[in-house]
FIMI-816045 format. One record per residue (C-alpha): residue number from 1; x, y, z. Coordinates in steps of 0.5 Angstrom, whole numbers. Example, Ala and Ser with C-alpha at 12.3 -4.5 7.8 and 13.67 -1.06 7.14 Angstrom:
2
<atom n="1" east="25" north="-9" up="16"/>
<atom n="2" east="27" north="-2" up="14"/>
! end
This chain:
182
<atom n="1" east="180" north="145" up="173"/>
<atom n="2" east="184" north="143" up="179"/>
<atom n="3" east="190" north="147" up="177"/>
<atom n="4" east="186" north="153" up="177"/>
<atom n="5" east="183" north="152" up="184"/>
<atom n="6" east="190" north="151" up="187"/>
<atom n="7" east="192" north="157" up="184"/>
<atom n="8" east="186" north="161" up="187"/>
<atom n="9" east="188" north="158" up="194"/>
<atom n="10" east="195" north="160" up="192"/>
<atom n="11" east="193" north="166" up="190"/>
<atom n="12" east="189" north="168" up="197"/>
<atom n="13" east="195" north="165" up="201"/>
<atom n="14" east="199" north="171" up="199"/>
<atom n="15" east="194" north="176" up="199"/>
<atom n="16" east="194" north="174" up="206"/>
<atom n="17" east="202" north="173" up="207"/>
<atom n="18" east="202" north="181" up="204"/>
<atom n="19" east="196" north="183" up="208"/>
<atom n="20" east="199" north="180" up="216"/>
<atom n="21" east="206" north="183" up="214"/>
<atom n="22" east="203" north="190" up="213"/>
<atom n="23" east="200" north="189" up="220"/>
<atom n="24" east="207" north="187" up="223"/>
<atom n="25" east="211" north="191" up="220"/>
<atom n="26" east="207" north="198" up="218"/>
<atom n="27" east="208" north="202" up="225"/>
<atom n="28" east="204" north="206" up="229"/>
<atom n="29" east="207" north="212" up="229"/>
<atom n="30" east="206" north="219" up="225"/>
<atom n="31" east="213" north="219" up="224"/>
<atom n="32" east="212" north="220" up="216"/>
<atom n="33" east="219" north="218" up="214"/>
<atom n="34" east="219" north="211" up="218"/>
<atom n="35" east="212" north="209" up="214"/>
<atom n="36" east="215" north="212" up="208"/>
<atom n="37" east="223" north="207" up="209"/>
<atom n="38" east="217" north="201" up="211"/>
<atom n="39" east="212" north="201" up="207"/>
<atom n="40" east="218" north="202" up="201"/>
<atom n="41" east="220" north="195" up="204"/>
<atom n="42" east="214" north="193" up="204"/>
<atom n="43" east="212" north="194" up="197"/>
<atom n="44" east="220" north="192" up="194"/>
<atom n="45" east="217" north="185" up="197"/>
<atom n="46" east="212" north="184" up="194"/>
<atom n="47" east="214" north="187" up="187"/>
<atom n="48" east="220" north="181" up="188"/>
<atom n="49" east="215" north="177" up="189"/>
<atom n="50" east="211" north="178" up="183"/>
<atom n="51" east="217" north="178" up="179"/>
<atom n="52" east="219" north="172" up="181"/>
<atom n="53" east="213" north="168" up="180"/>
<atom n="54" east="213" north="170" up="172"/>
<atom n="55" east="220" north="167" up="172"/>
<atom n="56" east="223" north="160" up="170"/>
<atom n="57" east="230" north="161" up="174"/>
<atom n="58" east="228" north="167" up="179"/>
<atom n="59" east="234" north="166" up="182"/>
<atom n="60" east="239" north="167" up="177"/>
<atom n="61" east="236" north="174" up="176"/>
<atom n="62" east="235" north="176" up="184"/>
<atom n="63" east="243" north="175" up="184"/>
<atom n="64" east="244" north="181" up="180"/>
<atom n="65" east="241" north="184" up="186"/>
<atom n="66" east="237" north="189" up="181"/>
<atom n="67" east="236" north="196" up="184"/>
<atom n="68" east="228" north="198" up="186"/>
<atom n="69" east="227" north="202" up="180"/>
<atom n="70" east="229" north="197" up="175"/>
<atom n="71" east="225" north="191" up="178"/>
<atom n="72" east="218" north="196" up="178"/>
<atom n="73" east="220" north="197" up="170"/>
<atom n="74" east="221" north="190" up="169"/>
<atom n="75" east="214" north="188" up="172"/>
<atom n="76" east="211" north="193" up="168"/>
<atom n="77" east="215" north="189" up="162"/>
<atom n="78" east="213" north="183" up="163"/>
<atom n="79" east="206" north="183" up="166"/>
<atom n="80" east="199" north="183" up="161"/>
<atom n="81" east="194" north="188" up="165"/>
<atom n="82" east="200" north="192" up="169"/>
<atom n="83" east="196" north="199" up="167"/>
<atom n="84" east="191" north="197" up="171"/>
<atom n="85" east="196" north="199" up="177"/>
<atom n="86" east="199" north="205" up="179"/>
<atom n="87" east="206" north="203" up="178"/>
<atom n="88" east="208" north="210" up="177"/>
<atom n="89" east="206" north="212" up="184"/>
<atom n="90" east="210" north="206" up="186"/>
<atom n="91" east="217" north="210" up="183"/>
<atom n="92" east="214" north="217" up="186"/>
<atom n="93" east="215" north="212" up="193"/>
<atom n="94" east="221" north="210" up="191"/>
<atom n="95" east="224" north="217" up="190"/>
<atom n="96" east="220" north="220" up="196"/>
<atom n="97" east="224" north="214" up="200"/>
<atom n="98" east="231" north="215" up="197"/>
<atom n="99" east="230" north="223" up="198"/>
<atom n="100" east="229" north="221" up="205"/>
<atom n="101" east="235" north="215" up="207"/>
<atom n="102" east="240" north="219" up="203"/>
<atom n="103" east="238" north="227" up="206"/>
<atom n="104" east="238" north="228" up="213"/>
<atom n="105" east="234" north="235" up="211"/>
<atom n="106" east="230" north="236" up="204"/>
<atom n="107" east="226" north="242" up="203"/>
<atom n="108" east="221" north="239" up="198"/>
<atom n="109" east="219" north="233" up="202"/>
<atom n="110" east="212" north="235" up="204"/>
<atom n="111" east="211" north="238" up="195"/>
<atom n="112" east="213" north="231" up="193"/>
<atom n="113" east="208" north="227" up="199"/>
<atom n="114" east="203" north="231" up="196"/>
<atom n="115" east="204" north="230" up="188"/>
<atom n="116" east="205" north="222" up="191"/>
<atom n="117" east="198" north="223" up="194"/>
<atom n="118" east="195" north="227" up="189"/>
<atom n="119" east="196" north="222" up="184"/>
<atom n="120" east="195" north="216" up="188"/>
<atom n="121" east="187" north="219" up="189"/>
<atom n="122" east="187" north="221" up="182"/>
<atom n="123" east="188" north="214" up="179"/>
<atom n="124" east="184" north="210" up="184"/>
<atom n="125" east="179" north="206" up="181"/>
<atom n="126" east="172" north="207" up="186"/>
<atom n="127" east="165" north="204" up="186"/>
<atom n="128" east="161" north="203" up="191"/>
<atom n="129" east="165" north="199" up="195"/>
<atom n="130" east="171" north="203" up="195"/>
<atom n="131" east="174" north="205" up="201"/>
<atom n="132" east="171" north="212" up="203"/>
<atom n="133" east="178" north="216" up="204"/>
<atom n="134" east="180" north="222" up="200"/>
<atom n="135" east="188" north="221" up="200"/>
<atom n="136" east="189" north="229" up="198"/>
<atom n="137" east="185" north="231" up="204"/>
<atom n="138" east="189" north="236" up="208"/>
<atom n="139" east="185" north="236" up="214"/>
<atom n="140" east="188" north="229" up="216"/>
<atom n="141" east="195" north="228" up="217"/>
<atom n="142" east="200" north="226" up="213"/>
<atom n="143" east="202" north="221" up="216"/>
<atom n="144" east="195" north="217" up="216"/>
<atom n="145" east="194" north="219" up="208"/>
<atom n="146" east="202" north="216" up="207"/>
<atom n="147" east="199" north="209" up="212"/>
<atom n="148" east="193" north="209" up="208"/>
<atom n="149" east="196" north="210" up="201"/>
<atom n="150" east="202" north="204" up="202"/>
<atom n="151" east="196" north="199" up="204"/>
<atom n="152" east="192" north="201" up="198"/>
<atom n="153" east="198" north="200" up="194"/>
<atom n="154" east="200" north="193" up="198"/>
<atom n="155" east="193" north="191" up="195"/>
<atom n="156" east="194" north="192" up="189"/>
<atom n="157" east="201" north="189" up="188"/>
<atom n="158" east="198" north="183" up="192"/>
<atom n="159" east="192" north="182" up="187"/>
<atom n="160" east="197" north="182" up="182"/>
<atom n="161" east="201" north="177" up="185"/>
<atom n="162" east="195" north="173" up="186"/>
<atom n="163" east="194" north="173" up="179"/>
<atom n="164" east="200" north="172" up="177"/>
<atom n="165" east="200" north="164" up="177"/>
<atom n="166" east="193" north="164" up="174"/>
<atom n="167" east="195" north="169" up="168"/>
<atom n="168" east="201" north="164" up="166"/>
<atom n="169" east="197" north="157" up="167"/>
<atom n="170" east="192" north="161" up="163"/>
<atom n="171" east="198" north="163" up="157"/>
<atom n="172" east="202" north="156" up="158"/>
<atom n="173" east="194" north="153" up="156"/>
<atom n="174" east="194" north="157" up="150"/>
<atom n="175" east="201" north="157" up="148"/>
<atom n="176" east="200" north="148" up="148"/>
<atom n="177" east="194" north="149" up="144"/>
<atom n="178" east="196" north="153" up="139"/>
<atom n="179" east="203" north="149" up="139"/>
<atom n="180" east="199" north="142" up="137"/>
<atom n="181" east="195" north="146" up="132"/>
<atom n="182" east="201" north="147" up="128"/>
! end
């Protein structure tokens, strides 16, 4: 019991940590490219993070310096419940961001924010207490919608790198049970 309680405490500790980074680090601006380069940095730590947390010798593995994409696939791996994020959304960031750093004009940014957006607002799970907001709505500037929409991917990455620790010790109990079985 008193594992699982320094796991919660750990857990609420990052979900601060991601939470005052993403208010030191997102600028204020509606400059969509700058959100986009930022908000990317954003996510790309705690998607290390996360990864970091299910391995024994994280260490060995961040010396082979993985690109984005593969550390994204590498969570979707490794993670029981990763379905329940939107890690598609976060590859569609990815390549919004790519297009961005490696073009100094690309026609098609605009269609692709807009797919990003629409399938953010499309797999959002809402209920009562779900944050009003439509990520599709063309009445607010694209740069709000971008804000918003790397925030609410902050905090579905952040929950799962809460949960992380929790998940392993449960699956380590588990294991050890079953072990002494045998």
């Amino acid at each position: 019991m008193e594992k699982l309680k320094d796991d919660l405490n750990r857990s609420k500790k990052l979900s601060d940590q991601f939470a005052e980074r993403l208010q030191q680090h997102m600028p204020d601006t509606s400059d969509s490219v700058l959100i986009v380069l930022k908000g990317h940095l954003l996510i790309e730590e705690i998607v290390t993070e996360s990864l970091c947390l299910l391995m024994h010798n994280p260490e060995i593995y961040l010396k082979t310096n993985p690109s984005f994409h593969v550390k994204v696939c590498l969570l979707r791996a490794l993670t029981p419940f990763i379905e329940i994020l939107n890690l598609d959304a976060v590859l569609q960031l990815n390549k919004i961001r790519n297009k961005l750093a490696h073009h100094l004009e690309y026609p098609e940014i605009e269609n692709l924010m807009e797919k990003y957006l629409k399938n953010i607002e499309d797999s959002r799970i809402t209920d009562e207490h779900s944050l009003d907001f439509n990520f599709t709505d063309k009445t607010k500037p694209v740069s709000e919608r971008l804000k918003l929409s790397i925030s609410y991917l902050i905090g579905q990455l952040g929950l799962l790198a809460g949960i992380v620790p929790i998940m392993n010790n449960i699956l380590n109990a588990y294991r050890e049970d079953e072990d002494s079985k045998v």
